[in-house]
N, C-alpha and C positions, 0 to 999 in steps of 0.2 A: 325344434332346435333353437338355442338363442342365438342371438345374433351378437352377441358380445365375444369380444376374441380376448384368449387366454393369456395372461404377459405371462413369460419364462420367466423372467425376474423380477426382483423389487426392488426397489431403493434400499442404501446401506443404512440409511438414518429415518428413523419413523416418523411418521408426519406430527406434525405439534399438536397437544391435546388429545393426542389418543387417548383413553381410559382402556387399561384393561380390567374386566368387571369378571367374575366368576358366578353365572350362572346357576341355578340346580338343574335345570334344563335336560330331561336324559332323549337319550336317542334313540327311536321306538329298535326292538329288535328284529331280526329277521322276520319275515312272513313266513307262511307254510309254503309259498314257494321254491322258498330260500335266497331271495330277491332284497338286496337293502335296501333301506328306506331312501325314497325319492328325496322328499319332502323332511326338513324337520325344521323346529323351532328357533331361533337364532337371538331374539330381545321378548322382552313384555310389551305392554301395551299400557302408555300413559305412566306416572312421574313413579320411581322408585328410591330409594334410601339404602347406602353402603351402611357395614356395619362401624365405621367408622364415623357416621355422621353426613355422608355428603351425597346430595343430591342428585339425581339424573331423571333426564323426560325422555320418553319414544314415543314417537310417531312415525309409526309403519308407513305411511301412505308419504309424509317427506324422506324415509330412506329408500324408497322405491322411485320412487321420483328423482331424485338424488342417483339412486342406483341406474337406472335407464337413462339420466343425462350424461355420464360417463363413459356409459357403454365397455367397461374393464369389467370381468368377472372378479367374484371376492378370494382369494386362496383361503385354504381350511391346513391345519398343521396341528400337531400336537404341544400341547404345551406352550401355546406362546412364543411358538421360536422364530416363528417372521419377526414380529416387533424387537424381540429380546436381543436375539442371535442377530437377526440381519442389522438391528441397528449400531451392532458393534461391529460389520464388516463381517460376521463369520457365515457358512453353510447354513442355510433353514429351509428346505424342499417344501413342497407342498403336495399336501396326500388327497385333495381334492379341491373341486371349485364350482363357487356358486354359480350358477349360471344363471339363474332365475331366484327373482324376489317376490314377493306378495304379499299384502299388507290382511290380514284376518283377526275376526274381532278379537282375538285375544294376546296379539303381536307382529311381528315380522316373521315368515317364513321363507325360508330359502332350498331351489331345488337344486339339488348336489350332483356332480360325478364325480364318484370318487377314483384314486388312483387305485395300485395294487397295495400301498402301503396303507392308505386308507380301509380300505376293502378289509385287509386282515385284519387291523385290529377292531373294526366293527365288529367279524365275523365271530371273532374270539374273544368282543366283550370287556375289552381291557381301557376300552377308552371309553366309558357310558354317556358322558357329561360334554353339555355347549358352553363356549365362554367367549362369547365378540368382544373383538377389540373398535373402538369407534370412537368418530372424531364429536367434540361439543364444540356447544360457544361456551360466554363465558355463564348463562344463566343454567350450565348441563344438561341442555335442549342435545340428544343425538342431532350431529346432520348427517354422517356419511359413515356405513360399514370399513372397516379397515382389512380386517381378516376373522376368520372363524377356529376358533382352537378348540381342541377335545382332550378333554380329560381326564384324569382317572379315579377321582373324588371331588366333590361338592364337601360343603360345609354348612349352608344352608336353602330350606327349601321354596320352591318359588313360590311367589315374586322377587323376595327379596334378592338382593345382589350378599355375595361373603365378604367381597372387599374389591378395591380398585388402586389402581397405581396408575402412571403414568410412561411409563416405560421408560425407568430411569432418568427425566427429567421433571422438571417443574414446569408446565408451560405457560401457568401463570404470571413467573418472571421472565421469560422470553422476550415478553412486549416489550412491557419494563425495561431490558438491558438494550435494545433496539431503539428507544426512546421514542415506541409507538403509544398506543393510547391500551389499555389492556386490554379490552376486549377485543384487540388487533386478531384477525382468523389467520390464518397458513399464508395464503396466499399474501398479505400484504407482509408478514414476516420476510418470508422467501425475497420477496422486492426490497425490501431493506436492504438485506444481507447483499442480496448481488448487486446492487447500489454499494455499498462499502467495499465489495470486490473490486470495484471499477476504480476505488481509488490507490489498489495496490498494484505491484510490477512483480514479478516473477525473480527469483532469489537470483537464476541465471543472466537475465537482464540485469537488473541490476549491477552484480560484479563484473560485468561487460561493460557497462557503463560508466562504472567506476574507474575500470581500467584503461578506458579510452579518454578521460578526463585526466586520470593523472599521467598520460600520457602527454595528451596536450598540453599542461600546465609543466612538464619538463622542459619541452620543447620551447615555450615559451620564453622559460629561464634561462635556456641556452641561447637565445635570441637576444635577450638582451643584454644577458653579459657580453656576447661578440658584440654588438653595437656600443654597450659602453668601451670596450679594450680600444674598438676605431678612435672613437671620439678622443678619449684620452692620450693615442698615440698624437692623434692629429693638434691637437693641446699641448702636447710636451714642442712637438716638432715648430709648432710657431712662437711658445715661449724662447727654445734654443736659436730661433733666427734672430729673434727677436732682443736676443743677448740680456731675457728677463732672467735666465737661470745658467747654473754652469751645466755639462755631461754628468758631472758627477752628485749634482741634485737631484735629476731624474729621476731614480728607484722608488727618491723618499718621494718627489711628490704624486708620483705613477699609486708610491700604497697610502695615499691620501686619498686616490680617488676609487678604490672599492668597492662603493657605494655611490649610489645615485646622487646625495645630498653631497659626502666629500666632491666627487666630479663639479658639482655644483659652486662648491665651497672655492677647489683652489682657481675654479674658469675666474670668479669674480675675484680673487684673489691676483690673479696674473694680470686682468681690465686694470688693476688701477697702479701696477708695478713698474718704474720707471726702469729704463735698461743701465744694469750696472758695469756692462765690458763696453770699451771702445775698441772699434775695429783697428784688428791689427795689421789688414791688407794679405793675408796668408790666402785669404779663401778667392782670391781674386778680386776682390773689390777695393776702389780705391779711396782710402779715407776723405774726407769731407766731400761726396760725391753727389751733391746737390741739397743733400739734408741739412746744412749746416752743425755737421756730427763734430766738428774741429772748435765750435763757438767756446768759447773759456764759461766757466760757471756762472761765476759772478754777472756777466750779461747775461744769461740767459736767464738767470733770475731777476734780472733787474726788467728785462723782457717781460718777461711771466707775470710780474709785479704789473706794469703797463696793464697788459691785456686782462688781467683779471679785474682791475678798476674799472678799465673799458667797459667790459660786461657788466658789471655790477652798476655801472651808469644805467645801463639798457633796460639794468630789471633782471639779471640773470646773474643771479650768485655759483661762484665757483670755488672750491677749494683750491689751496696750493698745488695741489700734487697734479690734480684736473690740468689746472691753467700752463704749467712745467711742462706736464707733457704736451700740450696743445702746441707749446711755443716750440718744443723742440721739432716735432715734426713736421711744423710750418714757418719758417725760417719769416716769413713778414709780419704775424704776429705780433704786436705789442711795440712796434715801432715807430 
């Protein structure tokens, strides 16, 4: 018995570099016992030529070798329908499986158990013909059986091969599009590929993430508009003590500040705004109540005039407007 255990299934996508090759290969027929053949032929032995022009090499004793490191039996199907069918996602059973390889002088053989669906069409002759499907390198050295197909005409007889495809792909430019070296084998493709997996996120992640990002970035904006509306209130309300605007200012320069730059604009705009109302004593405060707010114009410019000389003796240049207000709200300034 072998010791290789049977997988139920296969991959949806067939391994890179498959050839499928069409054999003349027939399948001996029943004995007089009425017992199928154990044993049958599965490659040649040593380099062969598609009718197309392209090359292939076996050596039985590296697919045996190969085969026994694996430890997978081969499935056997009709028509190519593991590689075909299964690489496009559809049904392809298998009607038997190799269990055993052997390398003999004139190729690779393989010993079979077949299914029921096997069985019948051996019994009844409709499938006469082998055709392995098998992995190369890039020189069309076989290294590894893929599967065993049976079929119902040949086209030519052995050695030669009838033809070969690749089972719907090219895997010549596989490397190539992977930006491996060509004669890249399966295995370092495969490591590519899930290496560029890694650098993708899932469609569901994603618009999870999206949605929690523009989530926060609303949130945000509603952050800082309340933080500007404070500011601004608090802006208006020291301007209005401040007797720099009237009540009736307010609206315009509250939709001045909109924006972060306007906010910006009237704060610096109000810093250098001298106050236009004198107190009328209404609000309970009594006029000239230590700031000297009762001083006549004309001194306080002539004030102002003082103390900005002063400074500019010092080294510290001031505008009018600077020096006005300094004087006004420090009554000993400039005298």
């Amino acid at each position: 018995m072998s010791q290789h255990q049977t997988t139920a299934s296969l991959p949806n996508i067939p391994p890179l570099g498959v050839s499928i090759t069409v054999l003349a290969g027939e399948v001996p027929s029943q004995a007089a016992s009425g017992q199928l053949p154990e044993w049958i032929k599965v490659t040649p032995r040593g380099p062969v030529q598609t009718r197309d022009g392209r090359s292939y090499s076996f050596s039985p004793e590296n697919l045996v070798a190969r085969f026994k490191s694996d430890g997978i039996d081969i499935p056997a199907d009709f028509n190519h329908a593991i590689p075909f069918k299964g690489g496009r996602g559809e049904e392809a059973d298998a009607i038997g499986w190799a269990k055993e390889l052997q390398a003999r002088p004139d190729g690779t053989y393989a010993r079979m158990e077949w299914l029921d669906k096997g069985k019948a069409a051996l019994a009844a002759r409709t499938h006469r013909y082998i055709s392995p499907s098998f992995h190369h390198d890039a020189n069309g050295e076989a290294t590894w059986l893929h599967s065993i197909a049976l079929l119902a005409a040949p086209a030519l007889s052995m050695p030669a091969l009838a033809g070969a495809s690749t089972g719907g792909a090219a895997p010549e430019t596989i490397p190539e599009a992977l930006g491996l070296d060509p004669s890249a084998d399966d295995a370092a493709c495969l490591a590519a590929i899930v290496a560029r997996q890694a650098d993708f996120v899932s469609v569901g992640l994603y618009a999870d993430t999206l949605a929690a990002l523009n989530a926060a970035n609303s949130t945000i904006a509603e952050l800082r508009t309340s933080a500007r509306r404070e500011r601004v209130s608090a802006l208006m309300e020291d301007a209005l003590k401040a007797r720099k605007i009237m009540p009736a200012q307010r609206a315009q320069y509250e939709a001045l500040c909109s924006t972060d730059a306007g906010l910006a604009h009237v704060a610096s705009l109000f810093a250098v705004t001298m106050p236009g109302l004198q107190p009328s004593g209404l609000d309970g405060h009594i006029p000239n109540d230590g700031r000297n707010d009762a001083e006549r114009p004309e001194m306080l410019a002539a004030r102002a005039a003082r103390y900005r000389a002063g400074e500019a003796a010092s080294g510290r240049t001031l505008n009018h407007a600077e020096a006005i207000r300094f004087a006004h709200e420090n009554p000993t300034a400039g005298r």
